[in-house]
C-alpha positions in Angstrom: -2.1 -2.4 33.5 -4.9 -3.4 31.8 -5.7 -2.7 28.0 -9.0 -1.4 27.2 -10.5 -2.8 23.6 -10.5 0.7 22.1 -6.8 1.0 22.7 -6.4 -2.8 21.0 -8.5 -1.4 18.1 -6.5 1.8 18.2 -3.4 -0.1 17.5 -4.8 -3.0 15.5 -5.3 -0.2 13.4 -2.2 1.5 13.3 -0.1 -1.9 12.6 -2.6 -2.3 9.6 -1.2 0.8 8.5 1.5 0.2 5.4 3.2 3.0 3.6 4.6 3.1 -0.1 7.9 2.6 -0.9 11.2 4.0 0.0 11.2 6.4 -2.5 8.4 8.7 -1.4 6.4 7.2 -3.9 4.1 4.1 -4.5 3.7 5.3 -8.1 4.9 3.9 -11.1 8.5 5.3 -10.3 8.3 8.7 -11.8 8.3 10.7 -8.0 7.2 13.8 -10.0 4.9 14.2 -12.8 2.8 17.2 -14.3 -0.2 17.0 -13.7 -3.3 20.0 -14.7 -0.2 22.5 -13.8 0.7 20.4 -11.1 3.9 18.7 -11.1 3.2 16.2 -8.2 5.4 13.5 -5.4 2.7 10.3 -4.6 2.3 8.7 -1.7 -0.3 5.4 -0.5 -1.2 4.1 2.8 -3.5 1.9 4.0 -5.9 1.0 6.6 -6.2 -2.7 4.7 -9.5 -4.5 5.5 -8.5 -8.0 7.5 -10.3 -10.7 5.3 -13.5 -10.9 3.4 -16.6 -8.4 4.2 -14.3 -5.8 5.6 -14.1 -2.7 5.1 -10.6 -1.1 4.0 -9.5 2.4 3.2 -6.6 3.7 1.3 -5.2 7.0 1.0 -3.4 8.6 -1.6 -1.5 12.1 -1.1 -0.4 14.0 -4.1 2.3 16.5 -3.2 2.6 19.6 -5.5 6.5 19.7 -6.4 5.9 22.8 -9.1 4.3 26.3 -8.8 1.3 26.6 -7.7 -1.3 25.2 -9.6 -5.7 23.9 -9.2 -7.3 20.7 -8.6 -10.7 20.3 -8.9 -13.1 16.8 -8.5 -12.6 13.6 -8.3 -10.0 11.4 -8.8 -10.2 8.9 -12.0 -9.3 5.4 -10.5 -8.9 2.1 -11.8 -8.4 -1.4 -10.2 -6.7 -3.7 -12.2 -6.6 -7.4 -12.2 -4.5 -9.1 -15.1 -6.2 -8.2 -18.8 -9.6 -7.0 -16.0 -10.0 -3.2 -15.4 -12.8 -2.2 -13.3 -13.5 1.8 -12.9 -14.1 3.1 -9.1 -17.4 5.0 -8.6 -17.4 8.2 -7.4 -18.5 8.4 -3.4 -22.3 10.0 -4.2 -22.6 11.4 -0.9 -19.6 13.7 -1.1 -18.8 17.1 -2.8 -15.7 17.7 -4.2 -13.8 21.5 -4.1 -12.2 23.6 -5.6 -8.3 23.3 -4.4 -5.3 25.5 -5.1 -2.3 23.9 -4.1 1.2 26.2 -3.6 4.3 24.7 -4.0 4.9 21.5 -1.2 1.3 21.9 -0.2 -0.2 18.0 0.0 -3.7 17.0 -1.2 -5.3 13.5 -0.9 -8.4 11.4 -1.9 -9.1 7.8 -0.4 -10.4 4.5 -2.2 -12.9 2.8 0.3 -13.5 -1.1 -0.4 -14.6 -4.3 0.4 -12.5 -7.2 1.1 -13.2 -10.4 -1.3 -13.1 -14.2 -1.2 -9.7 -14.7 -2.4 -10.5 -16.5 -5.6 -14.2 -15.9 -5.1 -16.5 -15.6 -8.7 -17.8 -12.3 -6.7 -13.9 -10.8 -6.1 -11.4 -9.2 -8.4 -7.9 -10.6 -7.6 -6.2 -6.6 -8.1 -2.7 -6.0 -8.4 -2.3 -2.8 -9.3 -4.6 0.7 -8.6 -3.9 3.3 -11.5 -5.6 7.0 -11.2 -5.6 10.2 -12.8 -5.9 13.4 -11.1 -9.0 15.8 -12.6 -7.7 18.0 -15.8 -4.9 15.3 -16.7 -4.5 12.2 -18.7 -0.7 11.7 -16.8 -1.8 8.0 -14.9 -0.1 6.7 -12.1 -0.3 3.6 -10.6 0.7 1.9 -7.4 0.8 -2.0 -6.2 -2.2 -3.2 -4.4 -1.3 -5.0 -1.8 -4.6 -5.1 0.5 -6.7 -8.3 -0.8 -9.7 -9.0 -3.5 -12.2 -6.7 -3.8 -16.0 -7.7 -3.5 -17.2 -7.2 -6.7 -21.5 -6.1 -6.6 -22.8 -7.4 -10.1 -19.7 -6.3 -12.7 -18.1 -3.5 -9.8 -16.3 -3.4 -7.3 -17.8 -2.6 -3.8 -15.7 0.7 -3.6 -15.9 4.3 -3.9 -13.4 7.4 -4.5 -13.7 10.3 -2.2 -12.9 13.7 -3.8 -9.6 15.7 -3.3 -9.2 17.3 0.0 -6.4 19.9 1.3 -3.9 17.0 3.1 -1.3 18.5 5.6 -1.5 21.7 8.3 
């Protein structure tokens, strides 16, 4: 049988794929913390962008653990590169909703970015993503694992998409 390039892509891209660790989280080890009436489970994966000039995407789900509580906006994210922090704008062309989330119900948001020289002047050398969910100061963080990130001027060539209902 012959393989079409479509299905190569299709699984190129599912191999990229790489989920958080074993314990449901890819946090900072706290599973479940409170956050704006939420207390929430976190997991990462990751569409990874190959090598520099790519375009990767990862995807963080929140699962609500406590009652039933409202999310609202966009995520606060930060990538972090030793003693460097640089914030993650907003993506401009999307809206964000309002979102009530019942117990076990599953919302997400996805950092999109651009892959770096490694070691590049232009590329910030992240180790770790840290965000906060809207109405909450609780961070989390996870290890970044996916390359540089192209930095345009002093920030990165990325964007944050707003929360959206995850799940059936």
């Amino acid at each position: 049988m012959r393989t079409t390039p479509l299905a190569v892509a299709a699984l190129a891209s599912a191999l990229l794929l790489t989920a958080c660790d074993s314990n449901g989280g890819g946090d900072d080890g706290d599973k479940n913390k409170t956050e704006a009436g939420c207390t929430v489970g976190v997991s990462v994966a990751a569409s990874a962008a190959p090598s520099a000039g790519d375009t990767g995407d990862v995807t963080v789900t929140v699962t609500n653990r406590g009652t039933s509580c409202t999310l609202n906006g966009f995520p606060g994210v930060d990538l972090v590169a030793g003693d460097a922090s640089k914030t993650v704008p907003a993506d401009k062309s999307a809206k964000p909703a309002k979102l009530t989330l019942s117990k076990d119900a599953t919302a997400s948001f996805t950092i999109t970015y651009t892959r770096g020289e490694a070691g590049g002047k232009q590329s910030l050398a992240v180790k770790t993503a840290k965000f906060t969910l809207p109405g909450s100061t609780t961070g989390h963080s996870f290890a970044w694992s996916y390359g540089d990130v192209a930095l345009k001027g002093d920030a990165p060539e990325a964007s944050v998409t707003p929360l959206t209902q995850a799940g059936d």
